[in-house]
N, C-alpha and C positions, 0 to 999 in steps of 0.2 A: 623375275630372275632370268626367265628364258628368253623374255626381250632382250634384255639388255645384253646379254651375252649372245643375241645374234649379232645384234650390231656390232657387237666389240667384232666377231671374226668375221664381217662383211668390212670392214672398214679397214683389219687389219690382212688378211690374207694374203694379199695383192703386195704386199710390203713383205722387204727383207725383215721383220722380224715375226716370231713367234708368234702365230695366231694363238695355237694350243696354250702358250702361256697364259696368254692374255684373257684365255678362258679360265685359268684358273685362281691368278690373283684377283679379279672384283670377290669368288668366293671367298677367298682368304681374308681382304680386305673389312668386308663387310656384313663377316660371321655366317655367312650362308652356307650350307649344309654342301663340300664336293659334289657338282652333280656328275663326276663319273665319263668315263674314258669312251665310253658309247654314246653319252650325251654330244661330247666333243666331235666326235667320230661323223655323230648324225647331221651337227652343222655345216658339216664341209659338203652337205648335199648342195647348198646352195653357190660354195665355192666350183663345185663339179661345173654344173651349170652352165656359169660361167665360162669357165676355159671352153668349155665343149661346145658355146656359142660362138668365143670366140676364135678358136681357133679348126674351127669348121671345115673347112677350107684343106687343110693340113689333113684333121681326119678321114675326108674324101680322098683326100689324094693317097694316103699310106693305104686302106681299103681298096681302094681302085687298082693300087701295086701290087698286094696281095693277089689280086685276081689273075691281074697280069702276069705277075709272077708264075703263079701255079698255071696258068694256061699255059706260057710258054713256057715253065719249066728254067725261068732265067731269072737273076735277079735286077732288080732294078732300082734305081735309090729312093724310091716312096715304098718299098718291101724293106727295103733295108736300113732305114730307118723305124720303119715299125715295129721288125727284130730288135734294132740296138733299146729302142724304149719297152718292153719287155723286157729286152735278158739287163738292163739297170735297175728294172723293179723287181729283181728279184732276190737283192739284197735287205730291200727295206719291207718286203712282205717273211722272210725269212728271219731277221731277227723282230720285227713285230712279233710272229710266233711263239719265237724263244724265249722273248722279255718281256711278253705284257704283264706279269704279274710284278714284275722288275719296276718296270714303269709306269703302273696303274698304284703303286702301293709304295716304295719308296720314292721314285723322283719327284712327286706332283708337287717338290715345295716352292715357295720363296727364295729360297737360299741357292736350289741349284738353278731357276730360272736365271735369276740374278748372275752366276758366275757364266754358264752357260748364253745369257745374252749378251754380254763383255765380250769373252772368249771370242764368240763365233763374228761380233761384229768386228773386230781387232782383225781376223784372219781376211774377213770381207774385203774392206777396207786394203789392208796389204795384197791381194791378189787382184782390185782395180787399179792399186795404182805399178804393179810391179808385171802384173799378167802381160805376156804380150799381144793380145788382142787380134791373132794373123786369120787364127784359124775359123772357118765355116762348120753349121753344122753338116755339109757336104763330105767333110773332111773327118767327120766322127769315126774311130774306129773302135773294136769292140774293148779293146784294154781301157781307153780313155770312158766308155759306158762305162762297164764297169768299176771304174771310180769313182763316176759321178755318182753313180747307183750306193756304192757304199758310202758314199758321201750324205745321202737319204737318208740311208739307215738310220747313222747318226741323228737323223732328226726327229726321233721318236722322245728321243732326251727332253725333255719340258723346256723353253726357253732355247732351244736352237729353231731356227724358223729352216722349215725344208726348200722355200725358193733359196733361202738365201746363202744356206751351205751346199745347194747343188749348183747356184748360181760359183760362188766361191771356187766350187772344182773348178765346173768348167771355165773361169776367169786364169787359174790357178795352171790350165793346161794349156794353154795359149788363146781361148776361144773369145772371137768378139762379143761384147755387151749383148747385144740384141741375138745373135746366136746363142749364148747361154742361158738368156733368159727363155729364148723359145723352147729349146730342148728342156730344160728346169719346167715348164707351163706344162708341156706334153707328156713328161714323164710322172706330172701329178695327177692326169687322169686315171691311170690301172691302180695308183696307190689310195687314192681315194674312194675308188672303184672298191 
């Protein structure tokens, strides 16, 4: 069981939809016992990994801004992006808090994956083709984080996949593909953290 269900969220992760779902219908599917919201939790170590290999690069440089930063007392767009993906994680570490028992005990079904993975791919879907696509993540300001951030939150729900409703904001707020999905990548380090 715990094979298989690594592979499901290594395979699925990286995709607009629902890893965490995907972790829980083969249980549903195939009579096996929920293995539980820290089981799930524990697999995205290997999802962590991942972004933090790949986007290396980025980490050095918001670190390196931070220094900069506090040496000179200024800010500079590799600090200040490392604030805005902070203060976006702080909506989805906050209603995590609020609702794990919410979310460990009623959502885990079939029925809300199911509506919840419609819904959110519908809204996807209409923010790529309707987004206007202008803005960089250069261009991030703290109002626009924080919706993408609460847009996270949302993805605690079973069956919303969290690239793909933070991708959604930021699609949603004007931001290009490849910038939303960077910002979406980086913002899932501290949440999986």
């Amino acid at each position: 069981q715990a094979l298989i269900l690594a592979l499901v969220q290594g395979l699925t992760e990286f995709l607009p939809i629902s890893s965490s779902a995907h972790l829980i219908l083969p249980a549903q599917m195939f009579g096996w016992p929920d293995q539980g919201l820290a089981f799930d939790v524990a697999v995205h170590l290997g999802t962590l990994l991942a972004v933090v290999a790949y986007y290396r690069r980025d980490l050095w440089a918001m670190t390196r801004g931070a220094g900069d930063g506090v040496m000179q007392r200024r800010m500079n767009p590799d600090l200040r992006l490392g604030l805005l993906v902070v203060l976006a994680t702080i909506p989805a570490v906050a209603a995590g808090f609020l609702a794990k028992d919410l979310i460990e005990n009623e959502l885990r079904s079939a029925a809300v994956i199911a509506v919840t993975t419609v819904v959110f791919g519908v809204l996807l879907w209409l923010a790529d083709v309707y987004g206007a696509r202008k803005r960089a993540v250069a261009e991030l300001g703290v109002g626009s984080a924080l919706l993408i951030g609460v847009a996270q939150a949302v993805a605690l729900i079973p069956g919303t996949s969290r690239s793909g409703i933070t991708i959604t904001a930021a699609l949603a707020l004007g931001f290009r593909r490849e910038d939303a999905a960077r910002f979406s990548f980086l913002l899932s380090i501290p949440v999986i953290l």
